[in-house]
Steps between C-alpha positions, in 0.01 A plus 500: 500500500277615201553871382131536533422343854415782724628415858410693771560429900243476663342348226183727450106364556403547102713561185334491139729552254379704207604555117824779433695711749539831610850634372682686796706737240424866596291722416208461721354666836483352835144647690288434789151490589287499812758698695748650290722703740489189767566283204799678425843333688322206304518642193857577554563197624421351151659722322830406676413118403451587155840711496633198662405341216676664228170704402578873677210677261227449664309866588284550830181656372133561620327331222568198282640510194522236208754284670437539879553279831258652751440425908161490599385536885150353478353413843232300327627316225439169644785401625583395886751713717859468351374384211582625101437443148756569200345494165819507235350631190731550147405888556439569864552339871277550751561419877186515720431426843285600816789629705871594461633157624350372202641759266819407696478158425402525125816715535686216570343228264551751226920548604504150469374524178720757359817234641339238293362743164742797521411583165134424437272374773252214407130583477332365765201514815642414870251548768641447840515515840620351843406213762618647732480896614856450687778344313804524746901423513685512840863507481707363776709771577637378867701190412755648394468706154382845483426567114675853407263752402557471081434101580153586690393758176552223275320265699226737556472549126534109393169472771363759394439421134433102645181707631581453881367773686632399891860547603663385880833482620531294750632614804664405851815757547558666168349821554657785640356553808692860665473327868658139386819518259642207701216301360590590100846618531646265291179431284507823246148522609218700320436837606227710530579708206597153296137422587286810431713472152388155427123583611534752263616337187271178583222766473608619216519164373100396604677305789406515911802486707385377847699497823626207638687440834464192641371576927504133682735202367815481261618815738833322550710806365358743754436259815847323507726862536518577903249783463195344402613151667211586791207494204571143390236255587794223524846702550671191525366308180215293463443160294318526180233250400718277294739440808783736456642676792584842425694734699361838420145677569277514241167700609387744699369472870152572472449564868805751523308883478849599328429269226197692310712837655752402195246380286330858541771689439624246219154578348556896562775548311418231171181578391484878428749403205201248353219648319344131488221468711616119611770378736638142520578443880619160445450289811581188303673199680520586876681218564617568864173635596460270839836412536602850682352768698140373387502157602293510804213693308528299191444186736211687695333686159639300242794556265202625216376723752778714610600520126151635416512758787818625384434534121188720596738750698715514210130569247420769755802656442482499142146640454568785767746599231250449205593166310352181461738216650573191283705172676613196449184231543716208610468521875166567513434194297638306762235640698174458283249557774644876548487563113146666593609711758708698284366827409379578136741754442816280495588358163645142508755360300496147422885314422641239416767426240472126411303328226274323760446772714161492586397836388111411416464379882626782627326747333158379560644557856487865454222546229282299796613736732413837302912599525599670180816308391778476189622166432896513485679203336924541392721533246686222633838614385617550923736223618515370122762682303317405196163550606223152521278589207280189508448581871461880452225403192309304675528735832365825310250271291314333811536841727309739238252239388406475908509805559293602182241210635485686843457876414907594573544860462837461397811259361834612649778292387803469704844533454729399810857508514586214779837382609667787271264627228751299301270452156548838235170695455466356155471174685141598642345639161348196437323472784396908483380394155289217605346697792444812223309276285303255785417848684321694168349154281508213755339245241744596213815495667481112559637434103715816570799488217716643792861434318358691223364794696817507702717532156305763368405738812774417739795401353423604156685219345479528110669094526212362688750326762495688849114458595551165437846435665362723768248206627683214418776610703226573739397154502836350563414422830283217379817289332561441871245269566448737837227699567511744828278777660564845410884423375668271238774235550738665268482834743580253804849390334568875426416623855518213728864454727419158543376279199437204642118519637450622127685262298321222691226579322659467154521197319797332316581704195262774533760762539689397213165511254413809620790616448492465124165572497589827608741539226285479257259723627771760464607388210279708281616858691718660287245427205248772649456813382382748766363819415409645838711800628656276801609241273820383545469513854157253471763280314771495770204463782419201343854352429543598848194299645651183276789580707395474840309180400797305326707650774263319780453180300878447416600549883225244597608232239886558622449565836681781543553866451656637143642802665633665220132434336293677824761818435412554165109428585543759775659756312232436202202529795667806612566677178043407410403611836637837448368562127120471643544524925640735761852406665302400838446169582745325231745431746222309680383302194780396429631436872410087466732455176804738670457254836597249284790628342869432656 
């Protein structure tokens, strides 16, 4: 990388470079103008970056002097909501912009800076702004892994200068509802005062925490304990689309009065801690809906129907309490002819994590309609270990060019944790990365140098070797010759009791090529130079993730189990989870490796 290139994620609208450079070596004042006092946890706020930076000289002062960085609140400068410009003089900085998002974001640009130029930043013009008003992560945190509170900060922070200004956690039973510890007892769930705190330091941070609880399907932790057994649609199990006979509920009864009674006081006792406007309801893949309780009205009204009449209980609860209700669209897609009967008020979001999803198709679906919607494409790093970065690419890609096409109100990546949440957080910054730079400059991030931008503002590798190992290892999957939906072969040997429905789809000496191939992917690992304050444990993540898969590909080739291998993988797993996670639910991730173990 040149000294000189400025690299900045996302990659603003317009930079002009300009002659000499503004040295950052105190003395000089810091002002603001516009709205001085309102202006001020700015001003402090850059202040701390520049003390960060080794220049702790800078003076806060109502006027200018000969060497001055100033904030400027100017409703009318030109510029759209959100939006900023940062003119780098050799004497003076000035950040402008028509609201304090945009200062916020300038904010950001310029820390990025000050990483790349600690001593002297480059004179230069960037005007910018976003595509999209909402740029959104949702983090899975019901499969499993509950981040620890230092592990959510960070992650707020790393978003936050990435210019995302949406945060969910998704939901099903790791809250702490008073009435239902039988639910989360072993979960380590989020309370309400572990909640108000976040909302608080997202705020801070110019990011909207919004509630999320899913209310219909994926209800399987609630519906299969004896007590809420009567509220399953299916108590017995149901068979999902692909075939598979499962034993356990998965959604609600829709008939049952009890059913929105929980819902109610589920709603009751979550919000309040929110000071987001929005709620995510969920309602995504209702599987069993027909199967139970509602078959004979799903064969008299139609399976669309009763799902319809249900989700508009659930949106009457939620604007009695004063928030706008978001779901999942899938469902309702299934059901195209009822897409106009939903009210105006709902807000839509549109998923799907594969390259080919058919994103542009389904948005028109909702534009048509008049629905407000987000589209929501993946990180793709669930049920991968590595992560499937020419999938996840080409997923974020098509999903914000469709929904910019459309008029989407939002991009809200997604961040699952299937089967285990076994891939390391550091796994999915790639794909938050993408979705940062597709969600604020749509056109530019399709040459995005995203190994580059990944050295610099996420691992802060001085070697220029983890972005890049980072994808490659992500694209692993693809030695295999075998491409699956939503997962990647190499997972299946990891996870997966029985190998033989997987290995049939292998061909002769596969295994053995990726194998080495994966070798010298993680060859070049101890060569990197990390500079970011969790480094060594992004290095043993990673070594860790080349683990699991060489672990997975060497028990397919021999066909069998290395036992003493899957201890030391389990103790590694076990010793990661803890550094970024809560205790609960690592006994159930790793509950398919122990089942294996003599």
């Amino acid at each position: 990388m040149a000294a000189t290139e400025i690299l900045l994620l996302p990659p603003p609208r317009k930079l002009e470079r300009r002659a000499g450079e503004l040295l950052l070596a105190p003395p000089g004042t810091l002002c603001a103008a516009g709205a001085p006092d309102a202006l001020e946890p700015l001003l402090l706020r850059l202040h701390d970056e520049l003390v960060h930076a080794g220049h702790a000289g800078w003076t806060l002062a109502a006027e200018p002097a000969a060497k001055a960085i100033q904030l400027a609140l100017e409703p009318h400068a030109g510029l759209p909501p959100q939006g900023y410009r940062l003119d780098i003089a050799p004497a003076s900085l000035c950040l402008t912009a028509p609201d304090r998002a945009g200062l916020h974001h300038g904010l950001m640009t310029l820390r990025q800076l000050l990483r790349q130029f600690p001593a002297a930043l480059p004179a230069c013009v960037i005007t910018d702004w976003p595509d999209y008003a909402v740029r959104g992560v949702m983090l899975d945190i019901s499969r499993d892994k509950i981040p620890t509170t230092t592990t959510l900060a960070a992650l707020v922070d790393r978003l936050a200068e990435w210019k995302f200004n949406h945060l969910q956690l998704y939901t099903e039973h790791t809250f702490a509802y008073q009435n239902h510890r039988d639910v989360w007892a072993e979960a380590d769930p989020m309370t309400a005062a572990d909640v108000r705190w976040l909302d608080t330091y997202c705020r801070a941070r110019g990011i909207e925490l919004a509630a999320n609880q899913n209310s219909f399907g994926h209800l399987t932790r609630w519906l299969r304990l004896p007590r809420y057994r009567a509220l399953a649609e299916a108590p017995a199990g149901y068979v999902t689309p692909w075939g598979e006979r499962r034993t356990e509920p998965m959604s609600l009864d829709p008939a049952n009065p009890a059913s929105l009674a929980l819902l109610r006081e589920l709603f009751d006792e979550l919000l309040p801690n929110f000071s987001s406007r929005l709620f995510n309801v969920g309602c995504d893949e209702t599987w069993d809906l027909g199967q139970g309780h509602s078959a004979a009205a799903c064969a008299a009204r139609g399976k669309g129907r009763v799902y319809l009449e249900f989700l508009l209980k659930i949106r009457d609860e939620v604007t009695r309490r004063g928030r706008t209700m978001q779901f999942w669209g899938d469902i309702i897609l299934q059901h195209p002819e009822l897409v106009g009967e939903l009210p105006r008020d709902l807000v839509a979001l549109n998923w799907g994590y594969e390259a080919n999803h058919p994103f542009a198709r389904e948005a028109a679906t909702f534009a048509a309609a008049g629905l407000p919607f987000w589209v929501c494409p993946g990180t793709s790093a669930w049920n991968s270990l590595a992560g499937r970065t020419d999938n996840m690419l080409a997923n974020i890609r098509a999903a914000a060019a469709a929904g910019l096409a459309h008029g989407a109100e939002g991009l809200l990546v997604t961040d699952w944790g299937d089967n285990g949440h076994w891939q390391p957080l550091p796994v999915s910054y790639a794909g938050f990365a993408t979705a940062a730079a597709c969600g604020w400059n749509t056109d530019a991030a399709k040459n995005l140098p995203l190994a580059a931008l990944l050295d610099r503002h996420a691992f802060m590798d001085d070697a220029g070797v983890m972005g890049q190992l980072a994808l490659e290892l992500g694209n692993l999957y693809r030695a295999t010759g075998v491409e699956l939906a939503n997962a990647s072969l190499l997972f299946q040997l990891l996870h997966k009791a029985d190998l033989s429905p997987w290995l049939a789809k292998t061909s002769t000496g596969v295994l053995e090529k990726t194998t080495q191939r994966l070798e010298e992917m993680v060859a070049p690992l101890n060569r990197a130079r990390l500079r970011c304050a969790d480094a060594e444990l992004v290095r043993d993540e990673f070594a860790l993730v080349a683990q699991m898969l060489r672990h997975g590909l060497q028990r397919a080739s021999a066909g069998e189990e290395n036992v003493q291998n899957l201890r030391a993988l389990l103790a590694g797993h076990r010793r990661l989870w803890l550094a970024r996670n809560r205790p609960g639910g690592l006994a159930a991730s790793q509950a398919p490796l122990r089942a294996r173990l003599p």
